[in-house]
N, C-alpha and C positions, 0 to 999 in steps of 0.2 A: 169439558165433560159435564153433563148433566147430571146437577143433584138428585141420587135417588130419594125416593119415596119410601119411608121404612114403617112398615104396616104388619106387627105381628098378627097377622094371619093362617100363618105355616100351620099344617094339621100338627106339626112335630113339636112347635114352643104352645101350642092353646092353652095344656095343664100343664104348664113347666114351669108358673111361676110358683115355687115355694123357696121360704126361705132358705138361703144356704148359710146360715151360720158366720155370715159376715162380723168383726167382731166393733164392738161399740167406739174404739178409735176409727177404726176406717170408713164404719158407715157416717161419721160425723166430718171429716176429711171429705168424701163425696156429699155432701150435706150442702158443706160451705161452695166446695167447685159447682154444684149446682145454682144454689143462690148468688153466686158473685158472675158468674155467664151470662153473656151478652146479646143469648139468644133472644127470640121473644117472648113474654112472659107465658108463666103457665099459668093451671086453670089453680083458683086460690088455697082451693083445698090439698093440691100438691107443693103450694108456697107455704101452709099453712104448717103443716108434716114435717116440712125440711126447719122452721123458725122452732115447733117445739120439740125436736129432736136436739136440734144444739141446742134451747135454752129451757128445758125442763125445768129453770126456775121458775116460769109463770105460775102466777098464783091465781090460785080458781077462779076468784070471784072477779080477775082483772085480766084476764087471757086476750082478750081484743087489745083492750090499748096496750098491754104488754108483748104483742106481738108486733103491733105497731109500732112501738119504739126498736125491737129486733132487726124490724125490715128496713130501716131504713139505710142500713149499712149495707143492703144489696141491692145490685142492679136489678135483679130480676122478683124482686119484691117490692118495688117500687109501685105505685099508686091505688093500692089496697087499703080501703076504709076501715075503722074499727067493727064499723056493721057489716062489711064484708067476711073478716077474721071471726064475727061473733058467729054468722052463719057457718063458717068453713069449720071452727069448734065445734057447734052444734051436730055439722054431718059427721065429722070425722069420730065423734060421742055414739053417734045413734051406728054408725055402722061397725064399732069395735076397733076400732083402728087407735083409740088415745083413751087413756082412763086416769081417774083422779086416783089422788094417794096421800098420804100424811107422811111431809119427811121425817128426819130422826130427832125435827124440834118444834114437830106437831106443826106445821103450816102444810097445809095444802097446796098440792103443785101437780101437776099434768105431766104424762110420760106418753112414750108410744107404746103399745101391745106389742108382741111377736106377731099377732095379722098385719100390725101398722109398719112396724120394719120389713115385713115380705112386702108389703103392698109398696114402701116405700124404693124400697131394691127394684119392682119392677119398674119404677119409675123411672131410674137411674137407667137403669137398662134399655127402656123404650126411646130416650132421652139420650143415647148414645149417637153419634155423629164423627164422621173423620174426616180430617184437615184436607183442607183443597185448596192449596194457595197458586196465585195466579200467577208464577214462575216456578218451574220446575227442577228440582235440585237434582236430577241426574242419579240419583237410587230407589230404588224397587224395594218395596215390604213384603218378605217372603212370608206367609206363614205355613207351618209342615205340622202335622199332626198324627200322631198313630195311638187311635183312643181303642181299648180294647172292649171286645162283643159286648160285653155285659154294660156296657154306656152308650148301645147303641140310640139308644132317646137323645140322647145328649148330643153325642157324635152328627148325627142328623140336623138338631136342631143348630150345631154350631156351622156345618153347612148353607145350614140354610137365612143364617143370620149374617153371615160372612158375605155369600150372593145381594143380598138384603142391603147391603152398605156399599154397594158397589165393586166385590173385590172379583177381580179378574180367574176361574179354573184353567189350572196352568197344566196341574194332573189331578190323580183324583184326591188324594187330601193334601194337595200342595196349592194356595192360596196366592195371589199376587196384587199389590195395590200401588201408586206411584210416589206416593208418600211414606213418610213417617207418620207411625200412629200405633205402635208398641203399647203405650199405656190403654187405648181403649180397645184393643182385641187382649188385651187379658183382661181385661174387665169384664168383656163379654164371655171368654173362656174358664173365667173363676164362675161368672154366673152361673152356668150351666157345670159346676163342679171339674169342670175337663182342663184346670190351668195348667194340672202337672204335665200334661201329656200333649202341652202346644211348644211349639218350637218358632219363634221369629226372629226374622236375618234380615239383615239390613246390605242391600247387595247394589254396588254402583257400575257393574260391567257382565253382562249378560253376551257370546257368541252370536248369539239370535234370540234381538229383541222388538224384531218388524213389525208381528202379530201384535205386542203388548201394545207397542207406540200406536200401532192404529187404534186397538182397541179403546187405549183411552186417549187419543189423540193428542198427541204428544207430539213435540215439534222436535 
């Protein structure tokens, strides 16, 4: 099965990124699961986001080499200069995203904004992917959903994020994929606020599963 191509473009997610109130342990938890992944790297300024998020100790006047010393404990921080890290501070400064502050023993040290935490959520989010492993465990990822009118924005966009990742319409909010991958469909369903209102099954024998198997060519 071919990997899709995940390109928020949906008229439904375009102004949906705002922050949701994710709380500072968790978004630091996806922080590190970003930085330690073994995807390909990102662009620096999103490696930049995720080093002073966990380490809000940098100190101002040393933000490059101190995040160069951060990065080296992630894969996907890996071969970023301190002139790289100085520019990616510089933009992440000018565009509101990170701002200085005096701790509680007067040193100076760098945090993110609430723009820098939404911006960095949508990162997390854009940066969303499920498992495709090249044997098939023989259960179906159900997801069911019954999100009410007044989340139709939501409701929509998680349609349409769900299609976006490859997931199979079984009905119309009943979801299917050939994998396990619970963790990142509520991630993507906490995004858009709708977690309480997602239901995922983990189901290894379906009556008639002809359709599924072809569609994702399944042996």
């Amino acid at each position: 099965m071919a990997k899709p191509k995940i390109q928020p473009k949906s008229k439904y997610v375009k102004n949906y990124f705002a922050s949701k109130n994710i709380d500072e342990k968790t978004l630091k938890i996806r922080a590190e699961e970003f930085l330690a992944s073994g995807t390909p790297a990102s662009y620096v300024t999103q490696v930049a986001l995720a080093l002073i998020l966990l380490s809000g100790a940098a100190v101002l006047g040393a933000v490059a080499p101190g995040l160069t010393v951060a990065a080296r404990g992630y894969q996907r921080a890996k071969g970023y200069s301190n002139r790289d890290f100085a520019s990616a501070a510089g933009n992440l400064k000018r565009g509101g995203y990170i701002e200085e502050f005096l701790s509680a023993d007067d040193v100076p040290r760098v945090r993110l904004t609430k723009k820098g935490e939404a911006y960095f959520q949508k990162i997390l989010f854009d940066d969303v992917e499920l498992p495709e492993p090249k044997k098939w465990g023989g259960k179906w990822t159900f997801v069911l959903f019954d999100i009410p009118v007044q989340h139709k924005k939501a409701r929509e966009a998680l349609r349409w994020r769900l299609k976006a990742l490859g997931f199979f319409q079984y009905q119309k909010s009943v979801w299917v994929y050939p994998h396990p991958c619970e963790k990142e469909i509520l991630y993507v369903a906490d995004y858009f606020g709708v977690g309480k209102f997602v239901e995922i099954l983990s189901v290894d024998h379906l009556t008639k599963d002809e359709e599924l198997k072809k569609h994702f060519e399944m042996k």
